[in-house]
C-alpha positions, 0 to 999 in steps of 0.5 A, a space after each residue: 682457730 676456725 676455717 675462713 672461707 672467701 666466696 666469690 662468683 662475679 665481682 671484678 674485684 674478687 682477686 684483689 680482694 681474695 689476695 688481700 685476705 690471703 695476704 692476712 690468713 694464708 690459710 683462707 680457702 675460696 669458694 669460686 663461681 658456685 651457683 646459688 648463696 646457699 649452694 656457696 654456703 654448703 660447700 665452705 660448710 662441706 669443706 670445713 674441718 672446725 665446728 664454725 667458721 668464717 665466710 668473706 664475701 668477694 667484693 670485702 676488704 677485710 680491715 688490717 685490724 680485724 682478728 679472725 682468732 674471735 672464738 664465741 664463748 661457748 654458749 654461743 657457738 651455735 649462734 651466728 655472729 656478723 660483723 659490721 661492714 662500710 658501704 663505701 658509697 652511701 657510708 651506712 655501716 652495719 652487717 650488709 657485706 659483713 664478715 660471717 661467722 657461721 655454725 657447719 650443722 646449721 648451714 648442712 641443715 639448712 633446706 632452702 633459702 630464705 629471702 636472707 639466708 643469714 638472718 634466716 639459719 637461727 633466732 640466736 642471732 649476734 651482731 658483733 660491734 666493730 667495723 671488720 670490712 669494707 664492701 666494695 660492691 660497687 665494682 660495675 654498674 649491674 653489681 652496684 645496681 644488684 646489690 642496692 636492689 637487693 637490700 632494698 628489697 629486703 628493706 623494704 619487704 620487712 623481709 630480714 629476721 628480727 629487724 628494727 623498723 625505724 632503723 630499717 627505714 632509716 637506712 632505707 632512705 640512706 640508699 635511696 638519696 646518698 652517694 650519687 657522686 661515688 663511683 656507680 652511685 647513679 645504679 646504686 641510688 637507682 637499684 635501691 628505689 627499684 628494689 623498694 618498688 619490688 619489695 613493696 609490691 611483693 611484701 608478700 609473696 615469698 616465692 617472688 621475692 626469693 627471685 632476688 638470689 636468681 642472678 641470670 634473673 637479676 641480670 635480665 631484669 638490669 638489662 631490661 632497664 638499661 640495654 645489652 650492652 650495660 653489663 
């Protein structure tokens, strides 16, 4: 079996989530508070002692079902593998939240991130068919509004590796529009018009749209928007 690493930094739900999973894989090992994706990334990728291993996001549920025993073929071990997860705010169902299986050498290598770090460590790219999660990050009003501003933003910019445009205009819309009766629907459905605005406008400027994993900057422009006292 691979490693399994859970990352987390700032959900309110993260215990929640980490106890599950540890409940499933008492073997787990967290990454807590590590500033910067890539940063969190690396140090899994340091502490890991297999050739791949598994990433769980802080606001994932990982599903009864899902079997963390997956080993590539090996023809594939050098690619990235990610599940599919249930936005459970506008039900979309694809790899954002997803469950990660990742190369070590590719994250160690790996200079500086990109828009999309996942999307961004190789062309050899596979997206694994089953729901394996759900991403529970509408958890507060700046995490529901940061992660729809966010994806958004990457919708939107064409940002992501290798996406389809019709499917990413698709779910784009599916951001904007669906959900507002959920918990933080209202930040959702706004983050993710926002993020469009953002990615649009700065489609091509990279040095601006990788302000999007700045989260002292994504939290200064949410208060911006909606006072000090929002958080």
């Amino acid at each position: 079996m691979y490693d399994v690493f859970f990352i987390s930094y700032d959900e309110p739900n993260a215990d929640e989530n980490w106890d599950l999973l540890k409940q499933k894989m008492p073997v787990a090992q967290r990454v807590h508070g590590v500033k910067g994706i890539l940063n969190a990334h690396k140090q899994c990728a340091e502490k890991c002692s297999t050739k791949m291993f598994y990433v769980v996001d802080g606001d994932s549920e990982v599903m009864e079902s899902f079997d963390f025993k997956y080993i590539p073929p090996d023809h594939q071990q050098s690619f990235i593998h990610v599940w599919r997860a249930r936005n459970p705010v506008n039900g979309l169902i694809y790899g954002y939240g997803g469950i990660k299986l990742l190369p070590v050498r590719h994250v160690l290598d790996m200079p500086a991130m990109a828009t999309d770090m996942t999307t961004s460590l190789s062309n050899a790219f596979v997206v694994m068919p089953n729901l394996a999660s759900i991403t529970h990050f509408n958890s507060s009003p700046f995490n529901a509004w940061r992660a729809a501003f966010r994806e958004c933003t990457k919708l939107s910019s064409q940002s992501i590796e290798r996406q389809n445009t019709d499917e990413t205009v698709r779910r784009l819309e599916i951001w904007k529009t669906m959900g507002a009766h959920k918990v933080f629907g209202k930040y959702v459905i706004e983050g993710a018009e926002q993020g469009q605005q953002f990615g649009q406008a700065n489609a091509e400027d990279r040095d601006q749209l990788s302000r999007i994993n700045d989260f002292d900057w994504l939290k200064e422009r949410f208060k911006g928007i909606y006072g000090d006292n929002s958080i």
